[in-house]
N, C-alpha and C positions, 0 to 999 in steps of 0.2 A: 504494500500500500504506500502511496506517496506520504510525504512530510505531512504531519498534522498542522501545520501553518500554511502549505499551500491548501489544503482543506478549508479552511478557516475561510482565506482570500474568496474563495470558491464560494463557500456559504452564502459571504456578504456580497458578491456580487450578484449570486441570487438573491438575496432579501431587499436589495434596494429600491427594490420597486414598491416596499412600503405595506404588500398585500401578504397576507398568509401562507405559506407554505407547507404541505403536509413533507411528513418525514420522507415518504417514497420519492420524490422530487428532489430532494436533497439529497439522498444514495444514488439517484442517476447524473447528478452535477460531479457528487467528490470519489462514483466511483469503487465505492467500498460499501462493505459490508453493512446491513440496517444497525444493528447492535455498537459496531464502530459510531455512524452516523449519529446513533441516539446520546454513544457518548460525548463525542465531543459537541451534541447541541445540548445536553444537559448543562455541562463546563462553562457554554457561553453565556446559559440563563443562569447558574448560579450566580457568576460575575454581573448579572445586568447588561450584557452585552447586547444579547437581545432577549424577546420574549420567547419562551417556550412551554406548553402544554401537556407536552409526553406525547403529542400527535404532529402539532404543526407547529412551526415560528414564523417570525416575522420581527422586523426591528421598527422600529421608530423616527420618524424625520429627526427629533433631536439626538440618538445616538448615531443616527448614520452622517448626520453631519460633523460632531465630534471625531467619530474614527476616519474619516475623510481628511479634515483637520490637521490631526496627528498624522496621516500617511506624510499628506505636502509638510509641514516640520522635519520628518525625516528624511528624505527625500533633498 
């Protein structure tokens, strides 16, 4: 399985659109296994990263402008 940071990237590039995503959407973006997927969207809603359900996520205009934010500072 790839890096769990590009997973991540992956994620957020699917949730940016604001709307809900179910978990099976997310396992066809990062490519891996559902149980993988659940973890580390678990990880991201314990953090507040984004929101998660145990079915779907989705983040927030004011978190995805934050972590946007932070990319361009690092960068």
């Amino acid at each position: 399985m790839r890096q769990v940071g590009f997973a991540i990237d992956e994620i957020f590039g699917l949730l940016q659109d604001l709307q809900w995503h179910e978990v099976h959407e997310v396992v066809r973006v990062i490519s891996a296994p559902t149980i993988k997927a659940k973890e580390i969207l678990e990880f991201l809603g314990r953090f507040n990263f984004i929101e998660y359900d145990g079915e779907k996520a989705r983040i927030d205009k004011k978190r995805l402008e934050w972590i946007q934010a932070t990319e361009k500072n690092l960068l």
